[in-house]
C-alpha positions as semicolon CSV with decimal commas, in nm:
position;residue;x (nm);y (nm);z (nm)
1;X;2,380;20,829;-6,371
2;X;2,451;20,829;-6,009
3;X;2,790;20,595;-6,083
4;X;2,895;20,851;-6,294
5;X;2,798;21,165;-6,037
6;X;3,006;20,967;-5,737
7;X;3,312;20,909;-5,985
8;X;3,358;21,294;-6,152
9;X;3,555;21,510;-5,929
10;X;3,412;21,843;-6,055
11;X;3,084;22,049;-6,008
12;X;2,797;21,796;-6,061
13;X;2,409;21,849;-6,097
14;X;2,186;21,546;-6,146
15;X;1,792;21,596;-6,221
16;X;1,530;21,469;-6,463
17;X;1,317;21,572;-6,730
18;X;1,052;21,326;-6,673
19;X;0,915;21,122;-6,383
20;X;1,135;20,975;-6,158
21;X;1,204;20,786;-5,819
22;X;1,319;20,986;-5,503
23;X;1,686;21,035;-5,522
24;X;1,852;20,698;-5,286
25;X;2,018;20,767;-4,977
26;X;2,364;20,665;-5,072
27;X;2,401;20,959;-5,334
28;X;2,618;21,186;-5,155
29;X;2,448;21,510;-5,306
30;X;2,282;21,823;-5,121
31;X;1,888;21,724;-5,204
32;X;1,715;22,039;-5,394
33;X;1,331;21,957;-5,464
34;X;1,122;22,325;-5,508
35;X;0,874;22,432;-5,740
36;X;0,999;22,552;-6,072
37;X;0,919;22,913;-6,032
38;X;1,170;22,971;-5,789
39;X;1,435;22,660;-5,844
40;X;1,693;22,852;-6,065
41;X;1,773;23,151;-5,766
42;X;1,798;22,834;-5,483
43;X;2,039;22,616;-5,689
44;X;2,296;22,908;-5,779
45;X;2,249;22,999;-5,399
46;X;2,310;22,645;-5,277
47;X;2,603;22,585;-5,548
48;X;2,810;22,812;-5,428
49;X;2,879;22,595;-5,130
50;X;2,781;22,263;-5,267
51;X;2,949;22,069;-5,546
52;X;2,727;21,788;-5,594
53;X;2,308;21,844;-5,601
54;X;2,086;21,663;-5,727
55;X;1,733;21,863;-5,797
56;X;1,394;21,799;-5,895
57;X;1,035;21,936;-5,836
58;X;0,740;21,855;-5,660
59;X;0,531;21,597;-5,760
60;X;0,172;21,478;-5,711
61;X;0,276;21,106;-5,845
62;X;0,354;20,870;-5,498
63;X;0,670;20,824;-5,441
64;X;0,814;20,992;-5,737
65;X;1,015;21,319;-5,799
66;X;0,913;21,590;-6,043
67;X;1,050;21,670;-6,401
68;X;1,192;21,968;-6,425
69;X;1,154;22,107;-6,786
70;X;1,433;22,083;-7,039
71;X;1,493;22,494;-7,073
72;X;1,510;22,524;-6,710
73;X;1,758;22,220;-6,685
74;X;1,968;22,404;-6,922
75;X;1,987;22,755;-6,824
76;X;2,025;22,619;-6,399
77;X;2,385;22,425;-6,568
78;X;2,511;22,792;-6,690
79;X;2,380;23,033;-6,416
80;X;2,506;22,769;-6,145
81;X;2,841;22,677;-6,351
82;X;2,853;22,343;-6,311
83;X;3,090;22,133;-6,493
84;X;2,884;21,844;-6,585
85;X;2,483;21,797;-6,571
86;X;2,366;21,484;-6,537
87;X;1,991;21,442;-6,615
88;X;1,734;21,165;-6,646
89;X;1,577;21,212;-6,979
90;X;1,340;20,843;-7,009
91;X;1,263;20,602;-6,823
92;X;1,200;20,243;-6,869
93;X;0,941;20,188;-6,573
94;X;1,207;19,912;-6,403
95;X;1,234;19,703;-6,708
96;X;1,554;19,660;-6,916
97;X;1,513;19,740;-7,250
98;X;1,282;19,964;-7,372
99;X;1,180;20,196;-7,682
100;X;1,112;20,538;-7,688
101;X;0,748;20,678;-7,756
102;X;0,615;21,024;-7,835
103;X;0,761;21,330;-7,677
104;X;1,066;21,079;-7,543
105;X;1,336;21,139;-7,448
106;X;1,311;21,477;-7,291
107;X;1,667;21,634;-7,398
108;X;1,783;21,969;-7,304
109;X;1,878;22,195;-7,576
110;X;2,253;22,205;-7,412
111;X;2,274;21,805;-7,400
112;X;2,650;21,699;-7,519
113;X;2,601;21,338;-7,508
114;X;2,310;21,120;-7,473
115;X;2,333;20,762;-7,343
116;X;2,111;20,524;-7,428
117;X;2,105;20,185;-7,210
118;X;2,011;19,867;-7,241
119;X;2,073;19,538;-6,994
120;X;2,253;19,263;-7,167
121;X;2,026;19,012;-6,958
122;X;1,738;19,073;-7,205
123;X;1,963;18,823;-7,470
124;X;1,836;18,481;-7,446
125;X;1,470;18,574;-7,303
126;X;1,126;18,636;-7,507
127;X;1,030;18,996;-7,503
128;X;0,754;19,082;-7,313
129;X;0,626;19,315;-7,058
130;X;0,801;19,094;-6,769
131;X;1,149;19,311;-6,922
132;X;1,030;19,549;-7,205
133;X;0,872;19,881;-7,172
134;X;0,675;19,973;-7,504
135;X;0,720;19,622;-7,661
136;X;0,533;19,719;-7,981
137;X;0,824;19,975;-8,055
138;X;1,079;19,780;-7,967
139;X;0,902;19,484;-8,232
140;X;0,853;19,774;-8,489
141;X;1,244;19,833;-8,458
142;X;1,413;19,544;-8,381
143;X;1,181;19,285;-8,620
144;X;1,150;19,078;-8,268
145;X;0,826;18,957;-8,173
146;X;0,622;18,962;-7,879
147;X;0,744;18,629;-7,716
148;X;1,018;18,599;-7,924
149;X;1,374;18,515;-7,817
150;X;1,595;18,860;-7,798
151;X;1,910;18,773;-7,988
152;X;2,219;19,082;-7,947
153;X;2,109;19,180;-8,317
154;X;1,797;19,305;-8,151
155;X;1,988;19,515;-7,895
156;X;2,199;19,634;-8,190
157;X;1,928;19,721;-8,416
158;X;1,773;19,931;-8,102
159;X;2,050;20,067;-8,003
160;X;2,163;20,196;-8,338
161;X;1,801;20,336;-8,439
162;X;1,674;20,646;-8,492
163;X;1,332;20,571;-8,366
164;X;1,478;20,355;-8,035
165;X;1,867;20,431;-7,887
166;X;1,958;20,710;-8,078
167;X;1,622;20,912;-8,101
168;X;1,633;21,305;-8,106
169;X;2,021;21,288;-8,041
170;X;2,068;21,587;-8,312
171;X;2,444;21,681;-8,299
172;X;2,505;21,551;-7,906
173;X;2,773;21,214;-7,917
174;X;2,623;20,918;-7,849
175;X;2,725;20,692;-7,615
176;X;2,511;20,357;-7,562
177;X;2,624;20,146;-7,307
178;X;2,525;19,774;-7,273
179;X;2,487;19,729;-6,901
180;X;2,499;19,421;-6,620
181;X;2,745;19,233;-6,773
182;X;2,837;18,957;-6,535
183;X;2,936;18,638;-6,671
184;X;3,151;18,521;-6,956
185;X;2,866;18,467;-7,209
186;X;2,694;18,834;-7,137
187;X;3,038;18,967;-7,226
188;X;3,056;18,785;-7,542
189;X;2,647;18,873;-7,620
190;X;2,742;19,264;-7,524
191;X;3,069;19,283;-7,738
192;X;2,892;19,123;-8,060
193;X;2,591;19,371;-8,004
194;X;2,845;19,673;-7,992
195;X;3,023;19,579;-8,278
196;X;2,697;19,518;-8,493
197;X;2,609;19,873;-8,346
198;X;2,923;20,024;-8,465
199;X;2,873;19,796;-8,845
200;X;2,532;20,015;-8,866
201;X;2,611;20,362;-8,772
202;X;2,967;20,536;-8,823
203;X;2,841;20,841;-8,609
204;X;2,873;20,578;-8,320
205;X;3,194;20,582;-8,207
206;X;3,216;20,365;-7,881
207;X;2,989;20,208;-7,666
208;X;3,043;20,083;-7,312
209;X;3,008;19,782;-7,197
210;X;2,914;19,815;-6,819
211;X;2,839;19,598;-6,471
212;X;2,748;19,942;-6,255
213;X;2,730;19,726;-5,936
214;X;3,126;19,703;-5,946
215;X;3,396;19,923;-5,830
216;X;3,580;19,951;-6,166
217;X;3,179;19,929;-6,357
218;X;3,350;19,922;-6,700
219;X;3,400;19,619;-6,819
220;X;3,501;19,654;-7,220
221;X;3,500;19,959;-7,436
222;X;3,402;19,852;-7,799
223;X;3,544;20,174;-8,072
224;X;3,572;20,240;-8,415
């Protein structure tokens, strides 16, 4: 999300709809963090001057940033007329693949295109809560079980489900990316769990393949 904030080179908001850590130093973005009740009127005010904020409310949670709710996310990206809204709608507590659960993810009514992610390091390792958040989901989607080895057909099956990668999407584009691909053998995982993506779902019309560490993070674009 913040890759994508540092590399457009128009009017840029990035928040959250759910929990989420304090925005990191290196985001070049005026910092916005009020109460709800009043957020709206500060981040027209502040956009006027400012094309890159990145807003949130309060929280009571240590060490964590506020959601700010999906309505409000939606009518702040037409009263401040920004040209793209980034926005944090899941999380996967620090793990790299995950499922959603109830009430995720928190999309605003306005969302264009949703992005589900998944790291391509999960291929090769036995799912478990070391590097899956909700791992009963992601064994009720994928058929993997607890302790067994993820293969890229698991990553495709999430990614191209309607209860995991592709939840609530309703008429936004999807665009999964695969992410932190870094050697010769990720690539080759990533690209066969794209194109199995692409074999179950013609809605899906590319997916990313990504290393977000990089300069250039693209590494492969996989398209129908």
């Amino acid at each position: 999300m913040y890759r994508l904030a540092e590399m457009h080179g128009g009017k840029v908001a990035i928040t959250t709809t759910v929990h989420t850590p304090p925005f990191p130093k290196r985001l070049n973005a005026l910092r916005v963090v009020h109460a709800d009740d009043d957020l709206l009127e500060r981040i027209v005010e502040y956009a006027d001057l400012n094309h890159r904020i990145a807003y949130a409310i309060p929280s009571t949670k240590t060490a964590r940033l506020g959601p700010v709710s999906p309505e409000m996310v939606s009518r702040i990206h037409v009263a401040a007329e920004f040209d793209l809204t980034l926005v944090k709608c899941d999380g996967a507590r620090l793990r790299q693949i995950k499922a959603p659960g109830k009430g995720e993810p928190v999309l605003p009514q306005l969302a264009t295109t949703v992005v589900p992610l998944v790291s391509i390091r999960v291929v090769g390792r036995p799912l478990s809560d070391k590097i899956a958040h909700r791992v009963d989901h992601i064994s009720r989607i994928t058929g993997a079980g607890r302790g067994e080895i993820i293969t890229y057909e698991h990553v495709a099956r999430l990614l191209a489900s309607e209860a995991g990668g592709l939840k609530d999407v309703g008429g936004a584009r999807p665009v999964p990316v695969i992410n932190m691909v870094e050697s010769r053998e990720q690539l080759d995982a990533a690209t066969r769990a794209a194109e199995r993506v692409l074999e179950l779902r013609s809605d899906v019309k590319c997916i990313l393949l990504t290393a977000m560490t990089r300069e250039d993070p693209v590494i492969r674009v996989i398209s129908q």
